[in-house]
N, C-alpha and C positions, 0 to 999 in steps of 0.2 A: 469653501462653505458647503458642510452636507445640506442639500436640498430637502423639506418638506416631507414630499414621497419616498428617501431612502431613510429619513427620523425614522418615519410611519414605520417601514419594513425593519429595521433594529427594533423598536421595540416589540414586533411581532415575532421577531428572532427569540428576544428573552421572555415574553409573556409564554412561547408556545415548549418551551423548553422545561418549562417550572422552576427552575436554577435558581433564581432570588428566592423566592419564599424557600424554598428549602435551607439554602446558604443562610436566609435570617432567622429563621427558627435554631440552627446551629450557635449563632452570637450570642454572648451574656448580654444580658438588660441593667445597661448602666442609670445610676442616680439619674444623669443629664439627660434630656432626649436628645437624640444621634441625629442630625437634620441630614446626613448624607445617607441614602439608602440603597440595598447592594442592587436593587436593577438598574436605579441611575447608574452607579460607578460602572456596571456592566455595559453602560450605556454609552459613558463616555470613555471607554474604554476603546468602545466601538469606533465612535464619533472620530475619533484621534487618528485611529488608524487608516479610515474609509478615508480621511482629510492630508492620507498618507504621513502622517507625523510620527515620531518615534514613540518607543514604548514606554513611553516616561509621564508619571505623575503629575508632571506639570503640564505636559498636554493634555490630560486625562481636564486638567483645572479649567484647563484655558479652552477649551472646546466645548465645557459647559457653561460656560460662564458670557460667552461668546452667542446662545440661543436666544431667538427672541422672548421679549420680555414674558408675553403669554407661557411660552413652554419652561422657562426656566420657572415660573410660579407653580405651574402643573407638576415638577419634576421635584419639586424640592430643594431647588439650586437658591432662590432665593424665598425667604420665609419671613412671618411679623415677628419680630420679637417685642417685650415688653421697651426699648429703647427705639423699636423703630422697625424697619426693612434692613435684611440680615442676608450678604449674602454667600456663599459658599466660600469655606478659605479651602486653601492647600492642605494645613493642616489638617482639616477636615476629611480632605478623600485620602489621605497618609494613614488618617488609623484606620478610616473604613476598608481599606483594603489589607491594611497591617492584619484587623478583627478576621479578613476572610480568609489570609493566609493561615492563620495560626487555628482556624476553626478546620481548615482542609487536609493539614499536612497531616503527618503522621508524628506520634507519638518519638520512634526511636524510627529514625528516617533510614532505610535501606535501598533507596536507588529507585524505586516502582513508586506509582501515584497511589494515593490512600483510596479503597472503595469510594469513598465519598468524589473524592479529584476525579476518578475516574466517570463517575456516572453523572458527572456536572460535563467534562468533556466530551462525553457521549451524545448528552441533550441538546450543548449547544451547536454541536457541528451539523445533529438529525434536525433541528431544527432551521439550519439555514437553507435546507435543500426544498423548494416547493410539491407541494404534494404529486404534480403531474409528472415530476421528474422519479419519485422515491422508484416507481416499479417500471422505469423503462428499460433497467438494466441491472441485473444482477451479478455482472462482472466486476471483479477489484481488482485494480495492480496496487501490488506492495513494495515498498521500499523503506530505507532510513537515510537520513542524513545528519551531519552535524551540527550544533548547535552551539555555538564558544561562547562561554558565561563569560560577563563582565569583570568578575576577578582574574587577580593575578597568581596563578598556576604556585601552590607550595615550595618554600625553599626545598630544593635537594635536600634528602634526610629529615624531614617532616612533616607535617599534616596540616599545621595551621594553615588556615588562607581563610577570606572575606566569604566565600561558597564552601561550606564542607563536604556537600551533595554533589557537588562537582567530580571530577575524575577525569584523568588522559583516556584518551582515544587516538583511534587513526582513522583518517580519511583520505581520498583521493583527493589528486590532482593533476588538473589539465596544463597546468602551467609546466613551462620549461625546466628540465631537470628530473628531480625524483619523481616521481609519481604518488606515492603515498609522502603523508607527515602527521606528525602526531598535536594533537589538539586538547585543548583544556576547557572540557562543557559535559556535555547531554547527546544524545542519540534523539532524534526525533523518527519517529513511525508515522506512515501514512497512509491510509487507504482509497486508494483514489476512480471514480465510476468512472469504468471504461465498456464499450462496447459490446454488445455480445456479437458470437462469432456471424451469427445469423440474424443477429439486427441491426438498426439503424444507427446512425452515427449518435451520439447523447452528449452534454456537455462535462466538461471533466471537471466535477466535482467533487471534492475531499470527505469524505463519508464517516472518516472515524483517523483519532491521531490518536497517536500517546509520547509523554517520554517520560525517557528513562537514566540514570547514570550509566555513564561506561563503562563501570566496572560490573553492570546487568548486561545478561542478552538481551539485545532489541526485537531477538527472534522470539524469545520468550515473553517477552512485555508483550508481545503485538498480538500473538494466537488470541488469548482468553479476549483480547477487545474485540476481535472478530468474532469468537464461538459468543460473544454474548447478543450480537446482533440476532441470534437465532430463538433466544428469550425475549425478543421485543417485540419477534411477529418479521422480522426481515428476513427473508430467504437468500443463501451463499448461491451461488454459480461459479464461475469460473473465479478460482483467487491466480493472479498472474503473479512468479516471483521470481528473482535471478538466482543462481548457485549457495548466495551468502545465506537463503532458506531453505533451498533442497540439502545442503549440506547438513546438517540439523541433525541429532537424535530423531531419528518418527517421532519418538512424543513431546517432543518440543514441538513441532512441528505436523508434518503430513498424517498423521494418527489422530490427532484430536478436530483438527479441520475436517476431516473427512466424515469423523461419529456429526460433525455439524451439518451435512449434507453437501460440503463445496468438492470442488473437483480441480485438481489442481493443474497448471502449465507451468512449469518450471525449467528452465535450464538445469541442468546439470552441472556438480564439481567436477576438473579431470580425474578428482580420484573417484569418485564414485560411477564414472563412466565405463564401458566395456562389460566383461564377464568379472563375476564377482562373486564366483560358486556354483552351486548346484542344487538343487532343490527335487527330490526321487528322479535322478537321473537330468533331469534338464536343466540346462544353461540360464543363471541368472543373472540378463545383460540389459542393462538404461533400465529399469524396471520391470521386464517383462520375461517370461520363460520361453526356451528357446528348443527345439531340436536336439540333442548332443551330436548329428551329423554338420551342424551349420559347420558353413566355411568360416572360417577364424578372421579372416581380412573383412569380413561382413558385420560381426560383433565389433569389430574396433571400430566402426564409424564413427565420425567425429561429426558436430556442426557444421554445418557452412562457413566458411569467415565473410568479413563483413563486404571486402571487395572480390567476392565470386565472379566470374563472368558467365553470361545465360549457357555458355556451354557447362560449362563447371558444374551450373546447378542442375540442368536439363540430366548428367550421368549421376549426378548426386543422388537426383531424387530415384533414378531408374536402381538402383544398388539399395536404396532403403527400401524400396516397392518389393526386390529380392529379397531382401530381408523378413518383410514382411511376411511371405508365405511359407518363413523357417520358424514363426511364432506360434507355440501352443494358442488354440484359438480357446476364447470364452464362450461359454454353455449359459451360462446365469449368471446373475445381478450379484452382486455383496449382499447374503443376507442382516438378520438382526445382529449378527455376531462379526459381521465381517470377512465370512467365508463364503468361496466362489468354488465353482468347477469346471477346470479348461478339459483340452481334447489335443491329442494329436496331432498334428498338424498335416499328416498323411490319412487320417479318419475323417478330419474336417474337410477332404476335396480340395486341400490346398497346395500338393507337391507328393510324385511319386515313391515309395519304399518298398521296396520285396518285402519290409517285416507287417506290410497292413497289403494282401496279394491285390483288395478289391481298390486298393489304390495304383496299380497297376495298367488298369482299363484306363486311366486318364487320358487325356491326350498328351503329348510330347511338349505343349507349350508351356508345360508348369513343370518345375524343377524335379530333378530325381536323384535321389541318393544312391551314390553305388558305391559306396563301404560304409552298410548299418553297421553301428556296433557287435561285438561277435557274442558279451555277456548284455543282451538289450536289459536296461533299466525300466523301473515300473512305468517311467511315462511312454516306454513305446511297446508294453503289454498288457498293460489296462486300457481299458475302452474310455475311462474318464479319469481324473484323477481332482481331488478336495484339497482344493488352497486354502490357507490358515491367514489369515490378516497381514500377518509379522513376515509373510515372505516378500521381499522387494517391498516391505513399509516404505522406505523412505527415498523410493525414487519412484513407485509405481506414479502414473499420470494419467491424465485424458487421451492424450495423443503418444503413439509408436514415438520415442525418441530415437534420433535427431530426422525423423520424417517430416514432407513437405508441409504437410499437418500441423503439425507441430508448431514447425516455420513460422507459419502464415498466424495460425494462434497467439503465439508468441511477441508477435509484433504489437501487440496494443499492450504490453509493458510499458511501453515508452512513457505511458501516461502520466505513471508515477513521477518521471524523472521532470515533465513540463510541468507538473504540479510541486516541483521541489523548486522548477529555475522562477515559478510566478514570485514565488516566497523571496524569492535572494535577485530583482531584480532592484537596482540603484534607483530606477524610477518611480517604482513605489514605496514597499515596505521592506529592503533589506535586510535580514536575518543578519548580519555579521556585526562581529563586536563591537557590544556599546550602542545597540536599538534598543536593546532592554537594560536598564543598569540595576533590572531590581535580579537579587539572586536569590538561588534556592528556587528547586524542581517543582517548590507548588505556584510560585510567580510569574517563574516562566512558562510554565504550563498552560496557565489562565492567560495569559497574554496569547501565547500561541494559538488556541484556540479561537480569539478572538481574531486572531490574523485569518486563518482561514474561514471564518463566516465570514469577513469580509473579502477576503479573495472570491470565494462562492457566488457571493453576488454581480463581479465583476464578471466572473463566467457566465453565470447567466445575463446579465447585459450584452454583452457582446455575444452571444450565442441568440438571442431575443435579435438582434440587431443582423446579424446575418441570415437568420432565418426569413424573417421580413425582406429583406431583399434578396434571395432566393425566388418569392413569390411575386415579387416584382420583375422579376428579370423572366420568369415563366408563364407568366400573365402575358410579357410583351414578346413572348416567342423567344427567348433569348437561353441557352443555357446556363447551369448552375455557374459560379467564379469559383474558378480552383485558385488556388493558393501557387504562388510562385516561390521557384526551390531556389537555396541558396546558392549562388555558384559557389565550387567547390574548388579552389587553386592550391594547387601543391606547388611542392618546389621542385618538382620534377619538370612539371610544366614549364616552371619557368627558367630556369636553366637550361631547356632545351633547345637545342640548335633550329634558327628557321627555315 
C-alpha cells in the first residue's frame, strides 16, 4: 500500500513535469465525458509499480481503485453519475491509455520515439530528481540494455507478429556458455548521475532514457536526448561510455556531444586503439598526436585488465607517464569552430631532441630522442601547429588513454550498469518478459519511464537514509559505514590443494 507522503510526491512528479495537460490537449474530445484522466492514469501507472506490481493495466485498475475513498473522489476514480456513484472500470483506463498511445506514437513508426514521446520522457524523468540534487553533478554514464517485447519473435521468412516495432537484437550474457544471444524487443538507453571526478559522492539517479528498435542505433537515439539537455538550461560534464560509443562515426557520436559542451571518458574499441595515421608528420594514437620518434611498444599500450596486480599497475602506469611526454602538448582551448593548437613536445620542456637545440639544456631525467627523423615533418619544424576538429574526432577524450587518469575517471561507469541491475531485480520491478504485455515502442516507453521515476525515488530514500546515519555515527564519534565487498570464490581456489 503506497503511503500518503509517496501519493503526495507522484503527483508532484506529474504536476511538475506538465506531461498530462499536454498529452490531454493532444486527445480528440468525445461525445461522452472521459471520467478517467491522463494524470491519474499517469498516476496509477506510478502507483503500481512503487507497489512493485507488473506493468499491466489491470494493476494500473486495481491500485486505483484500492485509494482512500477521499483521494479516489479527488482523482476522478470514482464520480456521481446521473444513476448514482460511478466507479472506474478497466475498460475505462484501456482506452485512456489506448487515446494516449495513439496521440504519441508516430504516424509511420521507424524505430525512434515521436518528438512528442520523447519530450514527455524527458519531463518525467527531470522531474523525478529534487531540485537540490539537479546541480550536484554534471556527470553521466551511458549505457543500453535489452528490453524483450511480449510478442512472439516472427515466423522465419516473415514479418507478421503481435509487435511490428519490435526487432532481433543481441545482448550479453553472464550465464554458462555463449556469451552473447540474440533477443526479440527494444534497446533501452540510459543516462545515469554519477559523480564528478572532484566531487562528492551524489545518488545515482537516471536523468534521461530513450528506446528505440533494434534495427536503430541506440548510439544514435541516445546523443540528441543528451544534446537536448543543453536547450533546457542543464549543463553536460563528463558523459562516461564504454567502446559500443567510442566506436561510433564522430557524428554519431563524439562530435555533436562535444558542440554540446560535455567532455567525454570513454574506453576505447581494440580497433580503434594504437596508431592510426598521421596528421603533418605525427602519430595519431588513442586520440591524441604523438612524436614520430615515440617508441612503437609505447603507442601499443593496452588497458589494464581487470585482475592487475599493484605491481602490473604501479609499471603500467610508469609507461603511460613515458608516454605522456611523447604527446604534442596543447596551447589553447577548442575554439568556436573547434580548432586547437598543440606544440612539440621537445618545445613544450617535455623530452630532449637535437631537432629543437634549446631542448637540449634539459636535464637527463626527461627522455631524449637519438634518431630524429632525417626528412623532419611540419610538426617538428613549426613552432606550433592548428588542429582541425575532425583530427582524432572520435577517439580524442578528457583523459591521455589508457592513463592512470583515465583509470580512475573511468570507474564511475559502473553507475549505468547498477542503474540497469535496479530495473531487472526479481525483487522489485523486473524488466523481463511478460512485466509489460502491452506492445509497441510508445507503451513500452511510457511504462519505462514510469519505472525509473520510481526507481529514483527509491534512490533517494535509501541515499536520505544513509546520509542520516552517516551524521549519527559522526555526531557520536564513530566513522562513516563502508559497504562490505563481496567475497569473490573462484574455482581455482577451490580446487586448490590445502
Amino acid at each position: 500500500m503506497t503511503s500518503p507522503a509517496m501519493l503526495t510526491r507522484l503527483e508532484d512528479i506529474i504536476d511538475t513535469s506538465g506531461a498530462a495537460p499536454r498529452i490531454e490537449a493532444m486527445l480528440p474530445s468525445g461525445v461522452r465525458h472521459r471520467q478517467l484522466r491522463v494524470r491519474t492514469l499517469l498516476l496509477g501507472m506510478q502507483l503500481a509499480l512503487a507497489d512493485r506490481r507488473p506493468a499491466h493495466l489491470t494493476e494500473v485498475h486495481a491500485a486505483l481503485i484500492t485509494l482512500p475513498g477521499p483521494d479516489q473522489a479527488r482523482l476522478g476514480v470514482t464520480e456521481d453519475w446521473d444513476s448514482g456513484p460511478h466507479q472506474l472500470t478497466y475498460r475505462q483506463a484501456e482506452r485512456t491509455f489506448g487515446l494516449i498511445t495513439r496521440a504519441l506514437k508516430k504516424d509511420k513508426p521507424d524505430g525512434i520515439p515521436s518528438a512528442a514521446l520523447a519530450t514527455v520522457l524527458d519531463d518525467l524523468l527531470e522531474a523525478s530528481i529534487p531540485g537540490k540534487h539537479k546541480t550536484t553533478s554534471a556527470s553521466l554514464a551511458a549505457d543500453w540494455t535489452d528490453v524483450e517485447s511480449f510478442s512472439r519473435p516472427p515466423h522465419r521468412g516473415s514479418s507478421d507478429c503481435a509487435d511490428p516495432e519490435a526487432s532481433w537484437g543481441h545482448r550479453n550474457s553472464n550465464l554458462p556458455g555463449p556469451k552473447g544471444e540474440m533477443f526479440f524487443g527494444y534497446y533501452l538507453s540510459a543516462a545515469t548521475m554519477t559523480r564528478d571526478e572532484d566531487g562528492p559522492p551524489v545518488p545515482e539517479l537516471t536523468r534521461r532514457i530513450t528506446l528505440s528498435s533494434c534495427h536503430a542505433d541506440p548510439v544514435r537515439a541516445l546523443t540528441p536526448v543528451l544534446t537536448r539537455m543543453t536547450g533546457a538550461g542543464i549543463a553536460l560534464g563528463d558523459i562516461l561510455a564504454d567502446s559500443g560509443y567510442a566506436h561510433r562515426d564522430a557524428d554519431a557520436w563524439a562530435l555533436p556531444l562535444r558542440a554540446a559542451g560535455a567532455q567525454l571518458v570513454q574506453d576505447l574499441h581494440p580497433h580503434d586503439r594504437g596508431p592510426q595515421g598521421t596528421h603533418q608528420g605525427a602519430i595519431i594514437a588513442n586520440g591524441n598526436l604523438y612524436c614520430p620518434a615515440t617508441p612503437k611498444p609505447l603507442l601499443h599500450l593496452g588497458p589494464l585488465p581487470p585482475a592487475a596486480t599493484p605491481d602490473d599497475t604501479a609499471a603500467h602506469d610508469i609507461r603511460t607517464a613515458e608516454l605522456a611526454r611523447h604527446k604534442l602538448g596543447r596551447l589553447t582551448a577548442d575554439d568556436a569552430d573547434g580548432y586547437h593548437r598543440v606544440a612539440c613536445p621537445a618545445a613544450a620542456g617535455k623530452l630532449r631532441c637535437p631537432l629543437r637545440p634549446a631542448s637540449m639544456t634539459l636535464d637527463r631525467s626527461r627522455p631524449e630522442i637519438l634518431t630524429p627523423p632525417q626528412h623532419p615533418p611540419a610538426c617538428c619544424t613549426r613552432q606550433t601547429l592548428t588542429i582541425s576538429p575532425d583530427v582524432a574526432a572520435k577517439t580524442r577524450q578528457k583523459h591521455d588513454y589508457p592513463s592512470a587518469a583515465h583509470r580512475r575517471s573511468y570507474t564511475r561507469r559502473t553507475g549505468a550498469e547498477r542503474g540497469f541491475s535496479t530495473i531487472k531485480d526479481p525483487a522489485t520491478n523486473t524488466i523481463s518478459r511478460g512485466w509489460c504485455r502491452l506492445m509497441g515502442l510508445t507503451p513500452t516507453a511510457l511504462w519505462l519511464a514510469c519505472l525509473h521515476a520510481i526507481r529514483n525515488q527509491r534512490i533517494l530514500r535509501a541515499w536520505d537514509a544513509r546520509q542520516a546515519e552517516n551524521q549519527r555515527r559522526a555526531a557520536a564519534g564513530l566513522p562513516p559505514r563502508t559497504r562490505k565487498r563481496r567475497r569473490k570464490t573462484t574455482l581455482t581456489s577451490l580446487t586448490a590443494s590445502p
